[in-house]
VEXSELO-238523 format. One record per residue: residue number from 1; residue in three letters; z, x, y of N, C-alpha, C, CB in turn. Coordinates in pm, 1 decimal. Each point is the difference from the previous one (the first is absolute). Glycine has a CB too. Example, Ala and Ser with C-alpha at 12.3 -4.5 7.8 and 13.67 -1.06 7.14 Angstrom:
residues 2
<vovex num="1" residuo="Ala" n_z="780.0" n_x="1319.0" n_y="-569.0" ca_z="0.0" ca_x="-89.0" ca_y="119.0" c_z="0.0" c_x="90.0" c_y="120.0" cb_z="124.6" cb_x="-189.2" cb_y="-117.3"/>
<vovex num="2" residuo="Ser" n_z="-196.6" n_x="154.2" n_y="222.3" ca_z="6.0" ca_x="82.0" ca_y="119.0" c_z="73.0" c_x="-77.0" c_y="109.0" cb_z="-214.5" cb_x="118.4" cb_y="-62.8"/>
This chain:
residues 90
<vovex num="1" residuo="Unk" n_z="23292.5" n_x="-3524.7" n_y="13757.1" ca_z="115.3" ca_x="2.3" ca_y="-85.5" c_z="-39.3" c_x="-40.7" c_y="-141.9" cb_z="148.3" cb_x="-50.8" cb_y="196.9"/>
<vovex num="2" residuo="Unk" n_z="-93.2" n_x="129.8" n_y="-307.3" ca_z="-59.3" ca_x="-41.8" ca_y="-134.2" c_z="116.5" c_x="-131.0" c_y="-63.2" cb_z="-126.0" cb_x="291.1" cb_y="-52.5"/>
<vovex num="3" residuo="Unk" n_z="48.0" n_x="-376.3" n_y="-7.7" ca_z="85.6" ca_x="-60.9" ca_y="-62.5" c_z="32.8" c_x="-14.3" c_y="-118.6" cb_z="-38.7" cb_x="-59.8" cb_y="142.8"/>
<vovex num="4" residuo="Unk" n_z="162.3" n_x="67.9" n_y="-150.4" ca_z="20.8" ca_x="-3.1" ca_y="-153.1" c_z="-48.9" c_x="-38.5" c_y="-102.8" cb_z="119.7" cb_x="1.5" cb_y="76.9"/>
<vovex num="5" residuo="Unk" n_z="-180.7" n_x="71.1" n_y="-177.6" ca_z="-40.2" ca_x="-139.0" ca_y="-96.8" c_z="86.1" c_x="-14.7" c_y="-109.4" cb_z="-235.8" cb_x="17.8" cb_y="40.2"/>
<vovex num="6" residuo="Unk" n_z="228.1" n_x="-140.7" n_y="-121.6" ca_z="67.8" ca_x="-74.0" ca_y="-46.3" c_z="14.4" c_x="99.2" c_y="-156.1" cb_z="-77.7" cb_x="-252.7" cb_y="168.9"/>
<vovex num="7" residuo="Unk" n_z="195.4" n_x="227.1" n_y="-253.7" ca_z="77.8" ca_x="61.5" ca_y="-118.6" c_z="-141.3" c_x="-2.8" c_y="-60.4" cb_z="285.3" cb_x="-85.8" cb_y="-23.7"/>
<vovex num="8" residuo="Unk" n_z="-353.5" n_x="8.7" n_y="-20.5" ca_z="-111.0" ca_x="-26.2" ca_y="-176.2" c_z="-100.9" c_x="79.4" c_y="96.9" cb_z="25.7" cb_x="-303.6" cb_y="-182.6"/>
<vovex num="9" residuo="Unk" n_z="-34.2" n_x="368.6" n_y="328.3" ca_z="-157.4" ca_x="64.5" ca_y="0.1" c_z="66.2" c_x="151.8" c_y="-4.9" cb_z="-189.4" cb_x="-192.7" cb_y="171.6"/>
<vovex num="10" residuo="Unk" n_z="318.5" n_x="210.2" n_y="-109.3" ca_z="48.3" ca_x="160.8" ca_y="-4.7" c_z="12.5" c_x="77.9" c_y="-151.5" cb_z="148.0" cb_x="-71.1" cb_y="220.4"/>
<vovex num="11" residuo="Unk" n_z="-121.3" n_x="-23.4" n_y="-291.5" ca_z="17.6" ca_x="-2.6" ca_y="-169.6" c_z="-137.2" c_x="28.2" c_y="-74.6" cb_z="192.4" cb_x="-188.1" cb_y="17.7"/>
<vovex num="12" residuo="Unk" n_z="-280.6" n_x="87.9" n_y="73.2" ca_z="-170.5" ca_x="67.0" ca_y="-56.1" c_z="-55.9" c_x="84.9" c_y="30.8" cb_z="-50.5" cb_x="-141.8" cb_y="-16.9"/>
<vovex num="13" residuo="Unk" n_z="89.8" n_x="201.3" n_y="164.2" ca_z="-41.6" ca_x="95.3" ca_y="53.9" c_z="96.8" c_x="136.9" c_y="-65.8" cb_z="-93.3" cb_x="-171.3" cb_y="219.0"/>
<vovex num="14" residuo="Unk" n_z="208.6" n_x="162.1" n_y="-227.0" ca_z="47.0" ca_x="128.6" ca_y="-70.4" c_z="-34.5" c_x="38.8" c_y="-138.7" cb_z="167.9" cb_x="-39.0" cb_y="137.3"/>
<vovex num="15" residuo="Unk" n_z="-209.6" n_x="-108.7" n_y="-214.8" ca_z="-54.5" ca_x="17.4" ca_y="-173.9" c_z="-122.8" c_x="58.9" c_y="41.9" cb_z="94.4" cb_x="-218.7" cb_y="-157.1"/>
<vovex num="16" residuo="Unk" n_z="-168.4" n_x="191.6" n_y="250.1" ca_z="-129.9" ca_x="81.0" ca_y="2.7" c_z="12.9" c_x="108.8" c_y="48.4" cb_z="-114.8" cb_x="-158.5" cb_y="15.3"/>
<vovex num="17" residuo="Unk" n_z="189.1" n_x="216.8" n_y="51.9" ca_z="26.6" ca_x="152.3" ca_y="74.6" c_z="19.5" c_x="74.5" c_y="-166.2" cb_z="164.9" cb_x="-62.5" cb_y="304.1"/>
<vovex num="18" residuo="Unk" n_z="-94.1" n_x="29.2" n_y="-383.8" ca_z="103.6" ca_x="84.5" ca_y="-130.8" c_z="-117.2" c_x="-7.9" c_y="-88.9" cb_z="289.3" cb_x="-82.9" cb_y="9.9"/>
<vovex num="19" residuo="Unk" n_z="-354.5" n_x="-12.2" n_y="-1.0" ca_z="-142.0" ca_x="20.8" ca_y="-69.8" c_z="-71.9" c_x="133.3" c_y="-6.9" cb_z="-23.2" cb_x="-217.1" cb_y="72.6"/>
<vovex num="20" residuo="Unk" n_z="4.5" n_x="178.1" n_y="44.9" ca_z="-93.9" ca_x="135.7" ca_y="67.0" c_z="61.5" c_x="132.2" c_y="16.8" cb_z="-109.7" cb_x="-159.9" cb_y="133.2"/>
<vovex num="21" residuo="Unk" n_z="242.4" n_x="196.3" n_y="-138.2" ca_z="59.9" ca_x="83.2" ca_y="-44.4" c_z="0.8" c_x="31.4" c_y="-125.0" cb_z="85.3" cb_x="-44.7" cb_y="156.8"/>
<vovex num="22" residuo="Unk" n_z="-66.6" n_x="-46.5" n_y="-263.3" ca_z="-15.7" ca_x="-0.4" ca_y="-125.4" c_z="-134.1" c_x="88.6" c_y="-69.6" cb_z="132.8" cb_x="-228.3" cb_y="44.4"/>
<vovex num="23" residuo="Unk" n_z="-235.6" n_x="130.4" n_y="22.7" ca_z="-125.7" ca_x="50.2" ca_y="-15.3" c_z="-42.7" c_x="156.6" c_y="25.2" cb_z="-27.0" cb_x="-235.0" cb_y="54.8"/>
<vovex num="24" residuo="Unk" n_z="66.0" n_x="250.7" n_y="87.6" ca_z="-6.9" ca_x="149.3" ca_y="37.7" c_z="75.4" c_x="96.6" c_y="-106.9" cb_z="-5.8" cb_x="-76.2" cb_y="255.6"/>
<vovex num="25" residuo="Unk" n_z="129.8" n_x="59.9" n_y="-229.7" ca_z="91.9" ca_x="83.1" ca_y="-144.1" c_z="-76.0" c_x="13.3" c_y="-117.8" cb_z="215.2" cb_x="-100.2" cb_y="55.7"/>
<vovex num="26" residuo="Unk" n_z="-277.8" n_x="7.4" n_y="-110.6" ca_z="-50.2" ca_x="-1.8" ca_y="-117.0" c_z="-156.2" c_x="98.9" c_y="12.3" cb_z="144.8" cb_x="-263.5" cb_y="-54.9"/>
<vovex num="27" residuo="Unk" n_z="-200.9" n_x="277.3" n_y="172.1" ca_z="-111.8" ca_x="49.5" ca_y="33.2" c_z="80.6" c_x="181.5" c_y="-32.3" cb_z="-143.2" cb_x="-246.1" cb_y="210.2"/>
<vovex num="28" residuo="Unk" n_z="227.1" n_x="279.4" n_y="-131.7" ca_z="37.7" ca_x="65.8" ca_y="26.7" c_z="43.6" c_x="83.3" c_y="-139.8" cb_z="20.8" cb_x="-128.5" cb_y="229.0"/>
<vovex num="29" residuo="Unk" n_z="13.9" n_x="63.0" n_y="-300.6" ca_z="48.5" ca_x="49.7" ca_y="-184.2" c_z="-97.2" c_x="45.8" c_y="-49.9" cb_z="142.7" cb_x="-160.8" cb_y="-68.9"/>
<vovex num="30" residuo="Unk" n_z="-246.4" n_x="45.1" n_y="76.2" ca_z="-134.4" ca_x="56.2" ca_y="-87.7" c_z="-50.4" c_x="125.0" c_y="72.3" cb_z="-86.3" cb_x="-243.1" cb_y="-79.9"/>
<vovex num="31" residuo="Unk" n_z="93.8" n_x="305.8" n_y="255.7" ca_z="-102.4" ca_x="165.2" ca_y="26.7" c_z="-65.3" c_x="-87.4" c_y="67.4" cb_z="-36.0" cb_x="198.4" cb_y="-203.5"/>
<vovex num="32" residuo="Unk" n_z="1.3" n_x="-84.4" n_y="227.1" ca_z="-178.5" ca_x="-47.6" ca_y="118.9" c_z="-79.2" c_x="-60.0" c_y="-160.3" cb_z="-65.5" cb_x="287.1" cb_y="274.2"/>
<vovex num="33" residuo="Unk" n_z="-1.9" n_x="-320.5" n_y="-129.7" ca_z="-113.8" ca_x="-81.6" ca_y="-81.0" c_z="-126.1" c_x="40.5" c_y="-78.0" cb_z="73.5" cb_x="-116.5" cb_y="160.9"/>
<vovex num="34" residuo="Unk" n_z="-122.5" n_x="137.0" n_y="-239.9" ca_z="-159.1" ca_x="27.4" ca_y="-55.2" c_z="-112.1" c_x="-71.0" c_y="15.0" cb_z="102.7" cb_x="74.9" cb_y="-138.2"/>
<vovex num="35" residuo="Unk" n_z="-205.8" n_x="-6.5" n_y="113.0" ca_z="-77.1" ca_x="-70.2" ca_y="33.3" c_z="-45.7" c_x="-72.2" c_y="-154.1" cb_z="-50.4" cb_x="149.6" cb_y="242.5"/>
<vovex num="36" residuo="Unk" n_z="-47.1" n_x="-271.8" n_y="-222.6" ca_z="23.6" ca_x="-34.4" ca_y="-174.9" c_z="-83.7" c_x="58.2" c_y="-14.0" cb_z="80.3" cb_x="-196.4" cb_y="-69.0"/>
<vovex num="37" residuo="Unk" n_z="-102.9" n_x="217.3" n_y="-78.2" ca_z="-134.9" ca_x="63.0" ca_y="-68.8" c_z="-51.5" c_x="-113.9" c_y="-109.7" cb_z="88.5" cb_x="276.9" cb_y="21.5"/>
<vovex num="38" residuo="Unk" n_z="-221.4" n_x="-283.9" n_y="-44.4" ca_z="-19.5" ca_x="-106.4" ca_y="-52.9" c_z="-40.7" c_x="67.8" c_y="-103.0" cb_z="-33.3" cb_x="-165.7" cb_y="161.6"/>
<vovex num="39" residuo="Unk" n_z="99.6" n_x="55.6" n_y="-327.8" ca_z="-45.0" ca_x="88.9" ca_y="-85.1" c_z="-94.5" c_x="-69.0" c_y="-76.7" cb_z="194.0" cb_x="130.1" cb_y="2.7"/>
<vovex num="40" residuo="Unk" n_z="-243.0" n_x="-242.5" n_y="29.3" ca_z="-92.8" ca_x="-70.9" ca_y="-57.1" c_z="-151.8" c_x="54.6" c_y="83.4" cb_z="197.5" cb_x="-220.0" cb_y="-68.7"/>
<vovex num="41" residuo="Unk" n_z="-205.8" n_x="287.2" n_y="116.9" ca_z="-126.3" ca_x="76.1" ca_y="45.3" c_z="-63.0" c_x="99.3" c_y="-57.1" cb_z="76.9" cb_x="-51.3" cb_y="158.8"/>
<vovex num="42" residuo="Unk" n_z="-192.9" n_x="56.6" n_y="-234.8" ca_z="-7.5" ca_x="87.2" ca_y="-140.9" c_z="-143.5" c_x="116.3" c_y="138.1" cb_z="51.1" cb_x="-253.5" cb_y="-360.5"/>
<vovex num="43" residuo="Unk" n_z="36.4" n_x="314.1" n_y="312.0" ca_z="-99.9" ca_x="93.9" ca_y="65.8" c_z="-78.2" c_x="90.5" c_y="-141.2" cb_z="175.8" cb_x="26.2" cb_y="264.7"/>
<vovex num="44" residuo="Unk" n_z="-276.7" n_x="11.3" n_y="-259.1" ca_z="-54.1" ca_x="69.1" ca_y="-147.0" c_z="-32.7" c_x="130.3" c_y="54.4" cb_z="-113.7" cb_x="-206.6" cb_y="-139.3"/>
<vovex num="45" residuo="Unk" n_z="83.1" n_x="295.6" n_y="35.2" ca_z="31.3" ca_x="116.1" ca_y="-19.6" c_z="-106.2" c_x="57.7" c_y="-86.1" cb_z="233.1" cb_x="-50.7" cb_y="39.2"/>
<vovex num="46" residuo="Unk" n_z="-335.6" n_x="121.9" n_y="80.7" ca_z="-96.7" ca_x="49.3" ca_y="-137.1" c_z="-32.3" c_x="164.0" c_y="18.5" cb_z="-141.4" cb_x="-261.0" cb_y="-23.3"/>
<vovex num="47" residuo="Unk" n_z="127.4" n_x="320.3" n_y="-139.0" ca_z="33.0" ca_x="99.9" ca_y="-31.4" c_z="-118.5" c_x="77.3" c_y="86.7" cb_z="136.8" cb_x="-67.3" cb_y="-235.4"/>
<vovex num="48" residuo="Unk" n_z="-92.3" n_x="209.6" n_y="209.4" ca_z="-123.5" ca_x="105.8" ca_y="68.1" c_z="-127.1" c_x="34.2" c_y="-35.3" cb_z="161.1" cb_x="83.4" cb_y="39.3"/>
<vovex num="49" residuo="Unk" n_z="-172.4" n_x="-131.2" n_y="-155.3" ca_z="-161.8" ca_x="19.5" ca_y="-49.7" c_z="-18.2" c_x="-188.7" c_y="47.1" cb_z="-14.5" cb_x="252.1" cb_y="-280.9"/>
<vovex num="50" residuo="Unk" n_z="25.7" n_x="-333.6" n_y="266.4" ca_z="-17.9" ca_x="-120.0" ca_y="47.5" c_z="-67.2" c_x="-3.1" c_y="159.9" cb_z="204.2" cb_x="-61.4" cb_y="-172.6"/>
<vovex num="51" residuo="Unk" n_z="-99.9" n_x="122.2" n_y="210.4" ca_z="-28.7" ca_x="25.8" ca_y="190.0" c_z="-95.4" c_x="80.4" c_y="18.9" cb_z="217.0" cb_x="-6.7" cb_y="77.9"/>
<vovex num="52" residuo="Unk" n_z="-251.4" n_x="118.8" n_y="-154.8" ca_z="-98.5" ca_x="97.3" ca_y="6.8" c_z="-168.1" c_x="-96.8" c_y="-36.5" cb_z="219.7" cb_x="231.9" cb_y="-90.8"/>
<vovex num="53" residuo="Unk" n_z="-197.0" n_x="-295.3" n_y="0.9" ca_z="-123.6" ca_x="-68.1" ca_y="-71.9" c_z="-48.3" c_x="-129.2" c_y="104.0" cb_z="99.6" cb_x="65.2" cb_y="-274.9"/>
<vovex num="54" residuo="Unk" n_z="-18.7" n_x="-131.4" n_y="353.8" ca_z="1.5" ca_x="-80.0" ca_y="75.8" c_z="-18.9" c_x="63.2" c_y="122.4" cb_z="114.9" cb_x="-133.3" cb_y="-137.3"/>
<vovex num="55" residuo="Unk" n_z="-125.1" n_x="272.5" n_y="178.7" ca_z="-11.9" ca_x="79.0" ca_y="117.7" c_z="-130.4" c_x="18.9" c_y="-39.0" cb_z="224.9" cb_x="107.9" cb_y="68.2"/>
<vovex num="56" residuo="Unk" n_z="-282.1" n_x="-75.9" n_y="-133.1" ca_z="-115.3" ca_x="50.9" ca_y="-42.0" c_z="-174.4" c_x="-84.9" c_y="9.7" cb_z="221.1" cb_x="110.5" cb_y="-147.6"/>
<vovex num="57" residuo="Unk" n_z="-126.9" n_x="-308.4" n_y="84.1" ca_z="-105.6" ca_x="-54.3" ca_y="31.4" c_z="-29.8" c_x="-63.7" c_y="93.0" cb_z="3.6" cb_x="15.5" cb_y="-155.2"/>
<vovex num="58" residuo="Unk" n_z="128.1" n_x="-16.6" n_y="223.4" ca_z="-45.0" ca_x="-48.0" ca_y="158.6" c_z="-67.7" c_x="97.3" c_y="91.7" cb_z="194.3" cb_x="-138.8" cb_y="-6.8"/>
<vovex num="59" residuo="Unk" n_z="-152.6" n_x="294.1" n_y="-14.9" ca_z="-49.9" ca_x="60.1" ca_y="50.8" c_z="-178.5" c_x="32.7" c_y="-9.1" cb_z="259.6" cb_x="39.2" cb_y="-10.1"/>
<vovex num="60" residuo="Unk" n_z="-306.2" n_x="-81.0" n_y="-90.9" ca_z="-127.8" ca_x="-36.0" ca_y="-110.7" c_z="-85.8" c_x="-112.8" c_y="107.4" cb_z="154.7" cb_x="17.9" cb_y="-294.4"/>
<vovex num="61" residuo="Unk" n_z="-45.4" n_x="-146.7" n_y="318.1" ca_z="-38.3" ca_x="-82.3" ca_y="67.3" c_z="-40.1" c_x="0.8" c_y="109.2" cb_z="92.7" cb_x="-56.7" cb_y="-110.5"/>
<vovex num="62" residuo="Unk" n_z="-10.6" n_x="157.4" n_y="194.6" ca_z="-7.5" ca_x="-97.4" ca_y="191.0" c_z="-70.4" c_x="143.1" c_y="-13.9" cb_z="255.6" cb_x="-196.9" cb_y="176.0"/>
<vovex num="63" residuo="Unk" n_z="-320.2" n_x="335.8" n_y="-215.6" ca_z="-109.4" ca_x="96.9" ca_y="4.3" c_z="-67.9" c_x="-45.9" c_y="6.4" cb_z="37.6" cb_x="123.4" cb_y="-75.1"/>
<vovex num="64" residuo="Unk" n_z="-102.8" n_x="-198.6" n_y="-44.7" ca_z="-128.7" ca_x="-72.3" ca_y="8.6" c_z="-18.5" c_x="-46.1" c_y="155.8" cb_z="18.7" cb_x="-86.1" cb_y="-261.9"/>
<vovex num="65" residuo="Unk" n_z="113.9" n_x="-43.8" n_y="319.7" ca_z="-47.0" ca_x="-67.4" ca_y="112.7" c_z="-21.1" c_x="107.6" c_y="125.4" cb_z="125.8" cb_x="-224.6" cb_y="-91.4"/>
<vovex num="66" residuo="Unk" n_z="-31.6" n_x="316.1" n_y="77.2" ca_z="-20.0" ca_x="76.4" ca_y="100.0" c_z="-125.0" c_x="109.4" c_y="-4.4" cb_z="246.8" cb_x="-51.8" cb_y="20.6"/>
<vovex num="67" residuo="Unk" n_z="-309.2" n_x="112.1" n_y="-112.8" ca_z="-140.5" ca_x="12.1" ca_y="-38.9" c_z="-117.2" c_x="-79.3" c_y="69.4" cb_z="113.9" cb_x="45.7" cb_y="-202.0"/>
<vovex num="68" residuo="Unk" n_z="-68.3" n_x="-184.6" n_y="200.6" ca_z="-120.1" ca_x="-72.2" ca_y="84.1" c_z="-22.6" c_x="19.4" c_y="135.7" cb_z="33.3" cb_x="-154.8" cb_y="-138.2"/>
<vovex num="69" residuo="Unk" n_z="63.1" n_x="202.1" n_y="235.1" ca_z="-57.8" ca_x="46.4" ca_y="120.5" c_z="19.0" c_x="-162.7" c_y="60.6" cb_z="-192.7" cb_x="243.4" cb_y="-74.5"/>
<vovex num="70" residuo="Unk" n_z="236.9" n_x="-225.6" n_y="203.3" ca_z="15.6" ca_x="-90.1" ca_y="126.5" c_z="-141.8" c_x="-42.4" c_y="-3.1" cb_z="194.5" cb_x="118.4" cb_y="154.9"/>
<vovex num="71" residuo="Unk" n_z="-254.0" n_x="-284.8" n_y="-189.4" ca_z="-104.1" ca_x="-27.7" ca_y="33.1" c_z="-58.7" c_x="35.4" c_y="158.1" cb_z="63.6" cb_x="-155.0" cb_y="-193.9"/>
<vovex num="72" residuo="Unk" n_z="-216.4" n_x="117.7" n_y="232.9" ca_z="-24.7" ca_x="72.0" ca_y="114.6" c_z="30.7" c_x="-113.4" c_y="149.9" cb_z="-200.0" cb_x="173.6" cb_y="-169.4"/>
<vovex num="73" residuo="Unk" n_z="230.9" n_x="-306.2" n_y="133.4" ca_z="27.8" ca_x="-113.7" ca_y="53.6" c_z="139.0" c_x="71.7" c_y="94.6" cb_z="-113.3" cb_x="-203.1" cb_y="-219.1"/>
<vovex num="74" residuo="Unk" n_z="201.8" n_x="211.6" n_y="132.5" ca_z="133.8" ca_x="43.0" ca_y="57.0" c_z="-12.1" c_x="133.5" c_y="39.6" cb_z="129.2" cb_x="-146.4" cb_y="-135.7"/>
<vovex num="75" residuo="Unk" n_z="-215.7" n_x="259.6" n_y="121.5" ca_z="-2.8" ca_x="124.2" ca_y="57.4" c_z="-59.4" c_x="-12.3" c_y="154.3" cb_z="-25.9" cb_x="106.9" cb_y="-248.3"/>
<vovex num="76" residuo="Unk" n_z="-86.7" n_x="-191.6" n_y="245.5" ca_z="-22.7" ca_x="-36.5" ca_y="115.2" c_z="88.9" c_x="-104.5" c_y="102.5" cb_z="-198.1" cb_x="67.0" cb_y="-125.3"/>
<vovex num="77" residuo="Unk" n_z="274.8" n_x="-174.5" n_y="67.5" ca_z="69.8" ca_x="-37.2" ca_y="92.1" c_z="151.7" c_x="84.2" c_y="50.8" cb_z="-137.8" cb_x="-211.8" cb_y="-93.2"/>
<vovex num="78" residuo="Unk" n_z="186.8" n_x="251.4" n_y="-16.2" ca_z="86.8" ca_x="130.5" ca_y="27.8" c_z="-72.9" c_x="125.2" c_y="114.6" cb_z="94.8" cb_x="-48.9" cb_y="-279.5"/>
<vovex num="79" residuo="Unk" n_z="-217.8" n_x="57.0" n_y="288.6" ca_z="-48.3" ca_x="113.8" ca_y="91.2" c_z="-27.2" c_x="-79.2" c_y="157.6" cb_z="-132.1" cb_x="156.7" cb_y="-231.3"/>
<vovex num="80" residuo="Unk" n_z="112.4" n_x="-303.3" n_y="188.2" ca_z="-37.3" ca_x="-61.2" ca_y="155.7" c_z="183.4" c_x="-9.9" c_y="83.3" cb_z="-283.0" cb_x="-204.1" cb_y="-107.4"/>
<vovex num="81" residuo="Unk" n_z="347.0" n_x="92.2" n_y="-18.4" ca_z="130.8" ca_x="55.3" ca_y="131.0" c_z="0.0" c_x="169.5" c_y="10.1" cb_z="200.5" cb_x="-222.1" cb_y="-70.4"/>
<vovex num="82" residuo="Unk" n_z="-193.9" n_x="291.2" n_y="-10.6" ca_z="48.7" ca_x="186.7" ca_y="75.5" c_z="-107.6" c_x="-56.4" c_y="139.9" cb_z="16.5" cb_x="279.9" cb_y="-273.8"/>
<vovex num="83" residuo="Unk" n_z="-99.0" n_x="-309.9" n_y="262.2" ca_z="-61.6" ca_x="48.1" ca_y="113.9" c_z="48.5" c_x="-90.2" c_y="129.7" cb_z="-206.0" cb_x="87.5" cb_y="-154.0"/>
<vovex num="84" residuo="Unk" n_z="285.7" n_x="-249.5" n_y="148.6" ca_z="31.4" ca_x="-75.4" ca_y="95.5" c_z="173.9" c_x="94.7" c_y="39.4" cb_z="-180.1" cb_x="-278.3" cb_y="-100.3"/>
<vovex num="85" residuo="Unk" n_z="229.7" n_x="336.2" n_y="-40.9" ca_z="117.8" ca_x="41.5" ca_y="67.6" c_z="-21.8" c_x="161.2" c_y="58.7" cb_z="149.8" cb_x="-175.9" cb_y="-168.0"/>
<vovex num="86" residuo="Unk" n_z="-229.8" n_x="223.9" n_y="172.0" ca_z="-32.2" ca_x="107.1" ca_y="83.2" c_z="-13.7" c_x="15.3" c_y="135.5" cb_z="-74.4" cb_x="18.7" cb_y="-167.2"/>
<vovex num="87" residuo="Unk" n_z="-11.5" n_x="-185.7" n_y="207.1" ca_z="-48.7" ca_x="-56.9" ca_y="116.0" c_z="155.3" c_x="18.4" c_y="127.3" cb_z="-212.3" cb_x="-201.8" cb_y="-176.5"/>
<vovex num="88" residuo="Unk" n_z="304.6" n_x="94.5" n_y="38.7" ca_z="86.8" ca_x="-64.0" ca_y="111.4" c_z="59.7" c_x="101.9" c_y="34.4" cb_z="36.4" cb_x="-214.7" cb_y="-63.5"/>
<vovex num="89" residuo="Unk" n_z="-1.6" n_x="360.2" n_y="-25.6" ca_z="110.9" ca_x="101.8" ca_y="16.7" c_z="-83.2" c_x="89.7" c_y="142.0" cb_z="115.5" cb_x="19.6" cb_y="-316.7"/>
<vovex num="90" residuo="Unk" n_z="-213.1" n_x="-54.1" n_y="345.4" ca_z="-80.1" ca_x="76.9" ca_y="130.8" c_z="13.7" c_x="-25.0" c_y="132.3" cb_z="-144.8" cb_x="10.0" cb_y="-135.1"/>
């Protein structure tokens, strides 16, 4: 059986129900919601000969590294596993 509760908690409990009605209503005025966008986030912006010239010397760069060829250390340990995972697939 529930028991009654007393005048000063039904009074707090209904100010907080109208609240939250309040609140919702007011949700409800402003629309759905967005998402935020932040505008203190500077994103930069660089032009097409910029991107082109910066394509160019990296591309300048990692040629060279890739020019050097897989030392023979790692060609050979790269060829010993092929040969342990050949084993197990038998």
């Amino acid at each position: 059986m529930r028991r009654a509760r007393p005048a000063e908690h039904r009074a707090r409990g209904q100010a907080r129900f109208e609240a939250r009605i309040r609140y919702r209503n007011a949700l409800a005025r402003k629309g759905p919601r967005r998402k935020r966008v932040h505008t203190n986030v500077f994103t930069p912006k660089l032009g097409r000969e910029v991107q082109a010239r910066l394509g160019q010397q990296l591309r300048a760069m990692y040629d060279e590294i890739v020019n050097q060829g897989v030392p023979t250390r790692f060609t050979e340990l790269l060829n010993r596993l092929d040969g342990d995972g050949n084993k197990d697939k038998r």
